[in-house]
C-alpha positions as CSV (number, residue, x, y, z in Angstrom):
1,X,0.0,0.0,0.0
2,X,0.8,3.5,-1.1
3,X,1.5,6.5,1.2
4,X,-1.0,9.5,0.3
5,X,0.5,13.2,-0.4
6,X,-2.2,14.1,1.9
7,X,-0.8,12.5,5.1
8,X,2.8,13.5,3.9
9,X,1.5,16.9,3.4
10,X,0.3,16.7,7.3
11,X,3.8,15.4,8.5
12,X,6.0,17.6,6.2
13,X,3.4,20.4,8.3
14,X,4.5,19.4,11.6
15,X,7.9,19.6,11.1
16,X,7.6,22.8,9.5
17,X,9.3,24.6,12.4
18,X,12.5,23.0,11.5
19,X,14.6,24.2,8.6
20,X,15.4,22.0,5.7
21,X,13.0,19.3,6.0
22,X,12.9,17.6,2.6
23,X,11.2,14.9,1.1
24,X,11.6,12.7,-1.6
25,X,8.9,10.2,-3.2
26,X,10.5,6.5,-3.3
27,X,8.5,3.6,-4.9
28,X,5.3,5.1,-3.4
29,X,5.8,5.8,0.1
30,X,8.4,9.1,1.0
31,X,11.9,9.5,2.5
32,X,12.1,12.2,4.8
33,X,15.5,14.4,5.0
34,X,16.6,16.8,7.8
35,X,19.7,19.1,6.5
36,X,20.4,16.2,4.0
37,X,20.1,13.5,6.3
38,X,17.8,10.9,6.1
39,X,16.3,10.4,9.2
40,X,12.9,8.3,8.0
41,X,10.3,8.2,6.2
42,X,6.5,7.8,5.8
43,X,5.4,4.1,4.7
44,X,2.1,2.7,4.6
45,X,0.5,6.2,5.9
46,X,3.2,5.7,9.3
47,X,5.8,7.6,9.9
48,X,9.0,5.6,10.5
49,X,12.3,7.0,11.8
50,X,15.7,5.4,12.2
51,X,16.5,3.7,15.5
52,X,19.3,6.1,16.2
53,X,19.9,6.2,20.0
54,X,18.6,9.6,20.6
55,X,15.4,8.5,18.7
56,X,15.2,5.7,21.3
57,X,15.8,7.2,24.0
58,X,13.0,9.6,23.4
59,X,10.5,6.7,22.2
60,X,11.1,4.0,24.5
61,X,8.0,2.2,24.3
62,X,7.7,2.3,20.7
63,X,7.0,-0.5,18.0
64,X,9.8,-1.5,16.0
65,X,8.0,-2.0,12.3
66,X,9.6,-3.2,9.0
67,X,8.7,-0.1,6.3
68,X,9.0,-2.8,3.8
69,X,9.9,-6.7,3.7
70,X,13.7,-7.2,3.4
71,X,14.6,-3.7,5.5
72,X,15.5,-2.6,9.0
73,X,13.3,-2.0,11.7
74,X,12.8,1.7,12.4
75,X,10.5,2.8,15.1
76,X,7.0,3.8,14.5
77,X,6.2,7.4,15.7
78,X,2.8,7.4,17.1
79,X,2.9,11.3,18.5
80,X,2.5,12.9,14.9
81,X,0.1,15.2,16.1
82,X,2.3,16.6,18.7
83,X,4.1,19.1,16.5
84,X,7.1,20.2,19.6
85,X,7.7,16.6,20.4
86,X,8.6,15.7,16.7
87,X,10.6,18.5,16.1
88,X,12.5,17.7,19.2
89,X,13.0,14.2,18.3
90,X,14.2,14.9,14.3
91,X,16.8,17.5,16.5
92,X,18.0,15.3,19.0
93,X,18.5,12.5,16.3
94,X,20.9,14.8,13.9
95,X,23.9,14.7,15.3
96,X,23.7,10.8,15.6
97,X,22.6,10.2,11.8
98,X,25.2,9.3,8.9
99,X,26.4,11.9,6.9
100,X,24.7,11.4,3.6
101,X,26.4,9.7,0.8
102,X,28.5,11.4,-1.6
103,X,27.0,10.9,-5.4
104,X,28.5,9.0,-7.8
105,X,29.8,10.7,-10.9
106,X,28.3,9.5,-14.1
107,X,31.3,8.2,-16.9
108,X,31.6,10.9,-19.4
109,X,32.8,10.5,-22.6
């Protein structure tokens, strides 16, 4: 099942106090960027984030879910429509996120 633009729309809303929140559309569901790190995404109308130890520490209790067969657990965020506790948690979990890949150069000819 597909993500809607409509619930990514909500999301993208309450994170809008943060700067540089990007998205990206990926096979139907969304990856979610803070300052060019990827820090989750939005799958099956859920929004997922990456198990980081910040991210952890502020949902303790939370479900560990698959976003699709064959990937990592990330934990389900269940407080989307508490707009100050998500912006603290995409904060906190920055610094402990890997730095984004560089791009691979395309052979030119």
């Amino acid at each position: 099942m597909a993500s809607s633009k409509d619930y990514l729309t909500f999301v993208l809303e309450q994170l809008s106090g943060l700067e540089e929140i990007t998205s990206r559309a990926m096979m139907g569901e969304f990856l979610l960027y803070y300052r060019g790190k990827l820090f989750g995404g939005i799958y099956d109308d859920r929004l997922l984030v990456k198990p980081v130890d910040p991210a952890a520490a502020l949902l303790p209790d939370a479900p560990r879910e698959l976003p699709y067969e064959g990937a990592k657990e990330m934990l389900l965020v269940e407080q989307v429509d508490d707009r100050a506790f998500l912006e603290e948690l995409v904060t906190a979990m920055y610094d402990a996120l890997p730095a984004p890949k560089p791009k691979k150069q395309g052979k030119r000819n």
